[in-house]
C-alpha positions as CSV (number, residue, x, y, z in Angstrom):
1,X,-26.5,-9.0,29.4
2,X,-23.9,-7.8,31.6
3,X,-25.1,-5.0,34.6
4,X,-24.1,-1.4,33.6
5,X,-21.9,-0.6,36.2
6,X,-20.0,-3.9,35.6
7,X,-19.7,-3.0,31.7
8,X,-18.2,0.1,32.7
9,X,-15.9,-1.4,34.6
10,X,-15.1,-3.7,32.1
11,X,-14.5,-1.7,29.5
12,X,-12.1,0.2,31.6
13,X,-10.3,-2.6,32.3
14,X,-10.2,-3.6,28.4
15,X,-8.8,-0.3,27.2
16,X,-6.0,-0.3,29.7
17,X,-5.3,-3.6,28.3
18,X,-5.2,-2.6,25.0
19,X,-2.5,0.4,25.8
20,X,-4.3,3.1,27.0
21,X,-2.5,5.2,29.7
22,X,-5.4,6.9,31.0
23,X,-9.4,6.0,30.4
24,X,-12.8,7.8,32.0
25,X,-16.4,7.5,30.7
26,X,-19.1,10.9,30.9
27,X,-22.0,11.7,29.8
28,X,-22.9,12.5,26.3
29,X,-24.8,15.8,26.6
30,X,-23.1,18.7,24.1
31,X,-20.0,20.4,25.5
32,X,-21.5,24.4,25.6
33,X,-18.3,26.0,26.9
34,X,-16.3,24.2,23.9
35,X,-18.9,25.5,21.2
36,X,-18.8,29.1,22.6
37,X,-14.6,29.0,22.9
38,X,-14.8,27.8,19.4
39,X,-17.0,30.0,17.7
40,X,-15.9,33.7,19.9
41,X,-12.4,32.6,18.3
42,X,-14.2,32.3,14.8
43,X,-15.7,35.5,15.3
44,X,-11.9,37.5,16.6
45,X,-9.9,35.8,13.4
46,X,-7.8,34.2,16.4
47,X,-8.7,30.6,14.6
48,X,-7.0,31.6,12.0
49,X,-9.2,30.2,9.1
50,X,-8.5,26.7,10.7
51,X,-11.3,23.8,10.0
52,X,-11.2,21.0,12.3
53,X,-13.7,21.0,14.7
54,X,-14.0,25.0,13.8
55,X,-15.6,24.0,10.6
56,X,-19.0,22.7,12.4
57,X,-19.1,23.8,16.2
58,X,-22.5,22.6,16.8
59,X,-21.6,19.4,15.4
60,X,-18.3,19.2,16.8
61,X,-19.6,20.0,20.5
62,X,-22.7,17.8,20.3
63,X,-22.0,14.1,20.5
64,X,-25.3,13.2,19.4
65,X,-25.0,14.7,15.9
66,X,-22.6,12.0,15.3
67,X,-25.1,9.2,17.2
68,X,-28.7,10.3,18.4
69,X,-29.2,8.6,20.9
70,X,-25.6,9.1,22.0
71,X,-25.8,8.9,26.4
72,X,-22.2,8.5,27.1
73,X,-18.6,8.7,26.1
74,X,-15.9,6.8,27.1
75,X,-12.3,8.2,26.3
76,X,-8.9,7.1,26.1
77,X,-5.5,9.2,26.2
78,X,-2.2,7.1,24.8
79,X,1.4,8.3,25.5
80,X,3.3,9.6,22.1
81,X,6.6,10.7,24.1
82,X,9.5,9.2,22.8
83,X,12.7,10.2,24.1
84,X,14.8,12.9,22.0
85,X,16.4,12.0,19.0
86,X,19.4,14.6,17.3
87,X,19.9,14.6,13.2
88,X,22.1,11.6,12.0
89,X,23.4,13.4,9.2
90,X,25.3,16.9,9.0
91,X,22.9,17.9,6.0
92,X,20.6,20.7,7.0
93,X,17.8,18.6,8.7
94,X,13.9,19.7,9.6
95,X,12.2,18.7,13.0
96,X,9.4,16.6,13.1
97,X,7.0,17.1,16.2
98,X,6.7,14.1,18.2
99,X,3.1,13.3,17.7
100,X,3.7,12.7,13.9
101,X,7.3,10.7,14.2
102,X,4.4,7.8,13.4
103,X,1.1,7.2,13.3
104,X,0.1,7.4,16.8
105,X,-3.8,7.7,15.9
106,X,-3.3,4.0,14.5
107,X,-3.2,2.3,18.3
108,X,-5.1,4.8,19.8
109,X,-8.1,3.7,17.2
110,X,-7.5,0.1,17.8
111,X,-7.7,0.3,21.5
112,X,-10.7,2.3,21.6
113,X,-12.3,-0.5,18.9
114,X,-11.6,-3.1,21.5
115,X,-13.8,-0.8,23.5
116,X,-16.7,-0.7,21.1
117,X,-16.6,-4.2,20.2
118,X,-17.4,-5.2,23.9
119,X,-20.7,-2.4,23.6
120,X,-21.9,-3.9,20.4
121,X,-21.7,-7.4,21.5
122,X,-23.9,-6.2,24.4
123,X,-26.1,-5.3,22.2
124,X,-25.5,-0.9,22.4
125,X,-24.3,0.9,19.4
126,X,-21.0,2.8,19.3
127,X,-18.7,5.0,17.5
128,X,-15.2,5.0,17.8
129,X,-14.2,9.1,16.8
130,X,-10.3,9.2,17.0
131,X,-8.7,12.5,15.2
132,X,-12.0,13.2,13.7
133,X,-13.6,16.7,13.3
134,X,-16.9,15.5,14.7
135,X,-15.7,15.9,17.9
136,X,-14.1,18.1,21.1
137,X,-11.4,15.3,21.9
138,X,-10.1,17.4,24.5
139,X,-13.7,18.8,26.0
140,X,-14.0,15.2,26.3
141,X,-11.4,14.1,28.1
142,X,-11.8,17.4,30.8
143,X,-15.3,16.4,31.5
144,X,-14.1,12.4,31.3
145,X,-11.8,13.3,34.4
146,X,-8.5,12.6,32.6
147,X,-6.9,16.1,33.2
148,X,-7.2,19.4,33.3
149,X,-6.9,21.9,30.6
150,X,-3.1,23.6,30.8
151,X,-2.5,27.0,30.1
152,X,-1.0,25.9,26.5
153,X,-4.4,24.6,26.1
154,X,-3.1,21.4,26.1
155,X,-4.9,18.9,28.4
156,X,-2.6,17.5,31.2
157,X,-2.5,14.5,32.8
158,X,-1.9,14.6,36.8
159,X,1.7,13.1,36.9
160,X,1.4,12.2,33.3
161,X,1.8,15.4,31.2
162,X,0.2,16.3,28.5
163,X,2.0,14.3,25.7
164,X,-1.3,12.4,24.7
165,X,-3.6,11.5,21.7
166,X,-6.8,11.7,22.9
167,X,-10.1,9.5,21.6
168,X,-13.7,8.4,22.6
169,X,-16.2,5.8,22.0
170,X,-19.7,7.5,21.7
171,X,-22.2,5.1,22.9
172,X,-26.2,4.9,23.4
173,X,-24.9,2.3,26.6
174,X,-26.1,4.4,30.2
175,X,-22.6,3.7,31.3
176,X,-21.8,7.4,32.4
177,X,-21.7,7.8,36.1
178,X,-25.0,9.0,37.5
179,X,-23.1,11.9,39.2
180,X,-21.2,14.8,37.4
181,X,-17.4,13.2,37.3
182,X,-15.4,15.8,39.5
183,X,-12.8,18.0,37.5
184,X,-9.4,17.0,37.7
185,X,-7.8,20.3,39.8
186,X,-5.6,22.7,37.7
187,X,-2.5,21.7,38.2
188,X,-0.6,24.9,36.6
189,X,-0.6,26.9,39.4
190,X,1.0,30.3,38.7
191,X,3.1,29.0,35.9
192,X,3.4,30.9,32.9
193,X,6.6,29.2,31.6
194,X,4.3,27.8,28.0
195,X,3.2,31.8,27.6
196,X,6.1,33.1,28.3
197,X,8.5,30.8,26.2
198,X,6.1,30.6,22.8
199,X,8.4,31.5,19.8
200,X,6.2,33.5,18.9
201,X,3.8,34.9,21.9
202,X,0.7,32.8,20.2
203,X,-0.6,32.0,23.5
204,X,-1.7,35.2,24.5
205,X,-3.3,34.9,28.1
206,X,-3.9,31.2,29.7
207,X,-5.6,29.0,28.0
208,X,-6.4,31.4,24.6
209,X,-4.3,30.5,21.5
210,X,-3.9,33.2,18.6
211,X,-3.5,30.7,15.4
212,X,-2.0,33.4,13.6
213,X,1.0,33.9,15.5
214,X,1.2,29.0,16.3
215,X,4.0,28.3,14.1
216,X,2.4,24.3,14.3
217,X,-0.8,26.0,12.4
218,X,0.9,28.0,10.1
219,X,3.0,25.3,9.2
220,X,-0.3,24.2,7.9
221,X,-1.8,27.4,6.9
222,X,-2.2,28.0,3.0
223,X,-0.7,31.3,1.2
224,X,3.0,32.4,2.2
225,X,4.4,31.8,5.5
226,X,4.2,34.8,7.4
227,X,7.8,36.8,7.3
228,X,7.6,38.0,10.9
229,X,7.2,34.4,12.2
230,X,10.0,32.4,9.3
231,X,13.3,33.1,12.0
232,X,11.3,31.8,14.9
233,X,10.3,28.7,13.0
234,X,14.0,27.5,13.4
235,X,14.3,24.5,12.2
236,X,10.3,23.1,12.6
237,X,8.8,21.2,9.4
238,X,5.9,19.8,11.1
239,X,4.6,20.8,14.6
240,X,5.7,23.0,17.3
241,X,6.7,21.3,20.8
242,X,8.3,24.2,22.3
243,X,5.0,24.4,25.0
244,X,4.8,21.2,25.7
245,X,8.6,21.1,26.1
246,X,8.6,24.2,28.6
247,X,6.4,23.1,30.8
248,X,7.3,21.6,34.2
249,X,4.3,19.5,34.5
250,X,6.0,18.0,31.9
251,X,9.3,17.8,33.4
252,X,8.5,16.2,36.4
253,X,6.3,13.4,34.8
254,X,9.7,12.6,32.7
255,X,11.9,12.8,34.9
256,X,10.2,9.6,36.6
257,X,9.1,7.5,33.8
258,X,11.8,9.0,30.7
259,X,9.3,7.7,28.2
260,X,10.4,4.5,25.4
261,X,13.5,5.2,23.3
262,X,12.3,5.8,18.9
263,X,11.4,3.0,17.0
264,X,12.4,2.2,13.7
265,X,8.9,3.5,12.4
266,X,9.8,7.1,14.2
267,X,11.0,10.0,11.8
268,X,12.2,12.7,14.0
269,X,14.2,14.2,11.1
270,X,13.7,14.5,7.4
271,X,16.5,16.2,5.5
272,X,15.5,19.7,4.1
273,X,17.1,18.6,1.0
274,X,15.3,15.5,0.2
275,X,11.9,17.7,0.5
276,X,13.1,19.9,-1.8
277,X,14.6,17.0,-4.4
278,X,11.2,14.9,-4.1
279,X,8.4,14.9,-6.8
280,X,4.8,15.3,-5.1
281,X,4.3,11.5,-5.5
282,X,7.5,11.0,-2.9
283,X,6.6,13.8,-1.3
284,X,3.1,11.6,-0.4
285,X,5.4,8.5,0.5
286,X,7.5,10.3,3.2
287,X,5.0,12.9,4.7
288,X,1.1,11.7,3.5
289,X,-0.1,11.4,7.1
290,X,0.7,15.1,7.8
291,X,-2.5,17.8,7.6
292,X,-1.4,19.7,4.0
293,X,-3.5,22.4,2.4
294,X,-5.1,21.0,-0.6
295,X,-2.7,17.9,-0.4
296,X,-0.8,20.4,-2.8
297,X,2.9,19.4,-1.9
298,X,4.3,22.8,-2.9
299,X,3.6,24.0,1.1
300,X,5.9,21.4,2.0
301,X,8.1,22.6,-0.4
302,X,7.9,26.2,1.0
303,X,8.4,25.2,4.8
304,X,11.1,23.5,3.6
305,X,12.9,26.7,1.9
306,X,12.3,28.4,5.4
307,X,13.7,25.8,7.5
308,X,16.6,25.8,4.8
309,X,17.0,29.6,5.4
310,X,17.2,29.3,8.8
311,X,19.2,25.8,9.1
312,X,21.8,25.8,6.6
313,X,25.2,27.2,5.7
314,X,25.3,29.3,2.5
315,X,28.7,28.0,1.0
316,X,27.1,24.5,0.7
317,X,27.3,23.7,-2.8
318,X,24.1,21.5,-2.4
319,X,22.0,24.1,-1.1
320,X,23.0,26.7,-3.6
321,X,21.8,24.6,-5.9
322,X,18.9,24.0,-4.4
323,X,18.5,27.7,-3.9
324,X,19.1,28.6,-7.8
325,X,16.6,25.9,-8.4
326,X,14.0,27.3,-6.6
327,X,14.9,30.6,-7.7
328,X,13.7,29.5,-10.9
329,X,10.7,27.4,-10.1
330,X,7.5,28.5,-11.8
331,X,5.6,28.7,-9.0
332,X,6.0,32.1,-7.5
333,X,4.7,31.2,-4.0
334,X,8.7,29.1,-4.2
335,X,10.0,31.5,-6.0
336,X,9.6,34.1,-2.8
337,X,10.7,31.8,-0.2
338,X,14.1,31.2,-2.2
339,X,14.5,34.8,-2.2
340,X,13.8,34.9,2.0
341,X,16.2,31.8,2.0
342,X,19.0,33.3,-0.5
343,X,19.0,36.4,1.6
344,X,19.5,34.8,5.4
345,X,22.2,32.9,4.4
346,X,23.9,35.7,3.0
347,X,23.4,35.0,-0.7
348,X,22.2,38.2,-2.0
349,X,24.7,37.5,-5.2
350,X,22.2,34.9,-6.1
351,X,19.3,37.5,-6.4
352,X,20.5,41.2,-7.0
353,X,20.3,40.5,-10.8
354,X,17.0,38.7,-10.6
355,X,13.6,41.1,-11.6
356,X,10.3,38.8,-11.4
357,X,6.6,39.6,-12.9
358,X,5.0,38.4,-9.6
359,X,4.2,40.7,-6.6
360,X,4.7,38.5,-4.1
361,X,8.3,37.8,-5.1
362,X,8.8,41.5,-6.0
363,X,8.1,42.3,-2.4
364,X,9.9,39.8,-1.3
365,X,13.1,40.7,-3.6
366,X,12.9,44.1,-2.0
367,X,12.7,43.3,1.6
368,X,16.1,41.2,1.0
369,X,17.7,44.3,-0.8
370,X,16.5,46.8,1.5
371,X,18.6,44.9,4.5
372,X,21.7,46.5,5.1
């Protein structure tokens, strides 16, 4: 059997191999701070209903709920950044953030299974958790030495960034240093460029995110999207980069090493239109990998109306129709948002005549007719 500190050396050297950017190994004991972050957001709404690793803090923060006699971690971060891509096509178009152009969970798994492979064949049992709820990926990869948590709450690389999936092994191996791995130093500085430049001021002091207000989570977020926040979406289907985008940490790492041009497999754009013109069962073809409430394809459907609003021209004889479609789609939760959309592209003549049975797109008829 191979010494400890030489397996721990080795399996740093395997997971750079394997295409990880950055790699550290801690120890396994549960991540306090994270669980009482988590559940004081729980308690002031500012989670926003989200599940994830809210679901199940004490599972979530404690590695050894997911392997008892978990004693170490060792975790990876990948690069996603891929270098800006514009529309291809005039048609009113929706932005993809860059994490999902592709599956970027896909190599970040495989990498960290080369990992686990090398503990198992010495005998030690691991777990490979990769955007799994059972654990504080980013807790991980603070105490792990990777980086430091930015004031987006995004954790940042030093001369790296923060455009990273992040993933551990959990492993009964001793591999974790015998002393406490020293914290990468905050790198941010007096920088409030992320908190300052939100759409939609959802980081509201360093380091604290309001989900209600993250146009990423309520992109995901069931019921309608909220009215106050459907300008300041833009043109966003999936995501939100605009922090990560901001910051200069960012900047600087980029300006060195511009990151690898889009593959044929990335999907920066996807035409509003075509969302709106899919069944569900195409709708699972072109966007299954993304998180969607229920997997019920009518919230794709309604970001899609909003970025249609917000995106398109109203004397585009394709979107009208798509607008008098969805004016008349039996779901009222569509219904509304063709109203929202019919009325910010100046296409109140598409509505004034219309009366509905439904609340939701009662109010929403009246907000449009009570613009001047």
């Amino acid at each position: 059997m191979t010494g400890l500190p030489e397996l721990a050396d080795e399996l740093r050297r395997i997971g750079r191999a394997a295409g990880l950017d950055s790699v550290g190994i801690c120890h396994a004991d549960p991540f306090d701070g994270a669980r009482s972050a988590i559940e004081g957001r729980r308690a002031s709404g500012e989670s926003a209903g989200m599940q994830f690793t809210f679901r199940n803090p004490a599972r979530s923060t404690d590695p050894k709920a997911t392997l008892p006699a978990a004693r170490a971690l060792f975790v990876g971060a990948r690069s996603y950044y891929r270098q800006p891509v514009g529309p291809t096509s005039p048609a009113p178009a929706a932005r993809v953030a860059r994490y999902s152009w592709s599956d970027h969970y896909a190599p970040l798994r495989r990498a960290l299974g080369e990992v686990a492979q090398r503990l198992v064949e010495e005998g030690w049992s691991a777990r490979v958790l990769v955007d799994d709820n059972a654990l504080v990926d980013r807790a991980a990869a603070v105490r792990a030495g990777l980086g430091w948590y930015g004031k987006n709450t995004n954790v940042l690389l030093p001369g790296k960034g923060s455009w990273f999936v992040l993933g551990s092994v959990v492993t009964d191996a001793p591999i974790a240093p015998v002393a406490v791995v020293e914290e990468v130093a905050d790198g941010c500085g007096g920088c409030r460029r992320c908190l300052t430049d939100c759409p939609t001021g959802a980081l509201v002091e360093p380091g604290r995110l309001d989900a209600r207000r993250c146009l990423a989570w309520l992109l995901q977020a069931p019921g309608p999207f909220p009215v106050e926040h459907r300008e300041a979406l833009g043109d966003r289907i999936y995501g939100c980069d605009a922090c990560q985008e901001r910051c200069p940490v960012n900047r600087r790492a980029l300006a060195g090493h511009p990151g690898a041009a889009a593959g044929p497999a990335d999907r920066p754009w996807i035409a509003a239109l075509d969302l709106l013109d899919a069944t569900d069962g195409e709708l699972e073809q072109l966007v299954g990998r993304w998180y969607i409430p229920g997997r019920e394809m009518r919230y794709v459907r309604r970001n899609a109306l909003v970025v249609l609003g917000n995106v398109a021209r109203g004397d585009d004889p394709a979107v009208i129709a798509a607008l008098r479609r969805y004016l008349d789609h039996r779901d009222p939760l569509l219904r509304g948002h063709a109203v929202w959309a019919a009325g910010r592209l100046g296409r109140r003549d598409l509505i004034d005549y219309r009366a509905d049975d439904d609340s939701f797109v009662t109010d929403e008829l009246a907000r449009v007719r009570a613009r001047p």
